[in-house]
C-alpha positions as MATLAB code, in Angstrom:
seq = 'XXXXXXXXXXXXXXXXXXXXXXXXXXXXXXXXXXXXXXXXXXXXXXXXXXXXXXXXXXXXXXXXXXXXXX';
ca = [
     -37.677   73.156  -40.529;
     -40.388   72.237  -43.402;
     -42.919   70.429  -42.877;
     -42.345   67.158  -44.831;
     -39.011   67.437  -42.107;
     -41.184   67.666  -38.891;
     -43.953   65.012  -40.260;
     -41.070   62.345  -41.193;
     -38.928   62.573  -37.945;
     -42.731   62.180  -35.990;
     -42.669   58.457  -38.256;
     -39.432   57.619  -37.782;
     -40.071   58.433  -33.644;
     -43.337   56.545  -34.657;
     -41.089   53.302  -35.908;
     -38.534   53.572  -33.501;
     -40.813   53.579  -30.318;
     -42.892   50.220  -32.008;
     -39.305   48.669  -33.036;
     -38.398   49.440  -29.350;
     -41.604   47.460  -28.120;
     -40.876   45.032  -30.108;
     -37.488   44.032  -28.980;
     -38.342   45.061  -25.303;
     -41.392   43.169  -25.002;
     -42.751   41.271  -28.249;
     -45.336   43.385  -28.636;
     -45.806   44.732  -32.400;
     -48.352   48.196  -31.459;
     -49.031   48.487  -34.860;
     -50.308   45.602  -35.531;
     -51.848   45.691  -32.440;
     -54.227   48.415  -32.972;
     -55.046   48.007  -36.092;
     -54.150   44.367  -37.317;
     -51.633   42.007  -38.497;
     -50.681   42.294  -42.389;
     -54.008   44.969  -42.785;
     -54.121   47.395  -44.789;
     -53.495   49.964  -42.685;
     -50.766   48.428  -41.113;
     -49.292   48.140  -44.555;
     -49.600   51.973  -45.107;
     -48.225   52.748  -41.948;
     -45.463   50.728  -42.153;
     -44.651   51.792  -45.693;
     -44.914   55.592  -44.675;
     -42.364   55.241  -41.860;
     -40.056   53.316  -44.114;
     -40.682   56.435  -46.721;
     -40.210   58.964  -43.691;
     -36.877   56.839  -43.174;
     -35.470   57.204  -46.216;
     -36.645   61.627  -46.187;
     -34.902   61.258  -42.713;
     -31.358   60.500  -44.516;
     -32.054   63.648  -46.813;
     -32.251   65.825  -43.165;
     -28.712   64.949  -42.104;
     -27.220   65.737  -45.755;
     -29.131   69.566  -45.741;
     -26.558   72.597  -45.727;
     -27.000   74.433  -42.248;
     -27.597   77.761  -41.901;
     -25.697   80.042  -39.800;
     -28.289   81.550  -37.200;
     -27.115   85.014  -37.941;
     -27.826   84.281  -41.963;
     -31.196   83.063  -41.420;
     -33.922   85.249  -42.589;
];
């Protein structure tokens, strides 16, 4: 798996877990930590969005037999 692969499904876990907090129990743990509408908050959330979108690419990639693989 490349690495780009492996960093983008660890943001889209990332989003997924803070989405889940949010619906389970209002709490945004983003914005939590590091404030609502900062900076950082804005970079994170744009960088799981951007792992999101990589994340599509992942389920399009040709698979390779295991007994191909080199």
């Amino acid at each position: 798996m490349m690495l780009a692969d492996t960093i983008s499904l660890i943001l889209v876990i990332v989003g997924a877990l803070n989405w889940g907090a949010i619906g389970l129990f209002g709490v945004d743990v983003v914005s939590s930590i590091f404030g609502a509408g900062s900076l950082i908050t804005r970079i994170i959330f744009s960088l799981v969005g951007i792992a999101g979108l990589w994340a599509i690419t992942i389920l399009f990639k040709e698979k390779i037999p295991a007994d191909h693989r080199d």
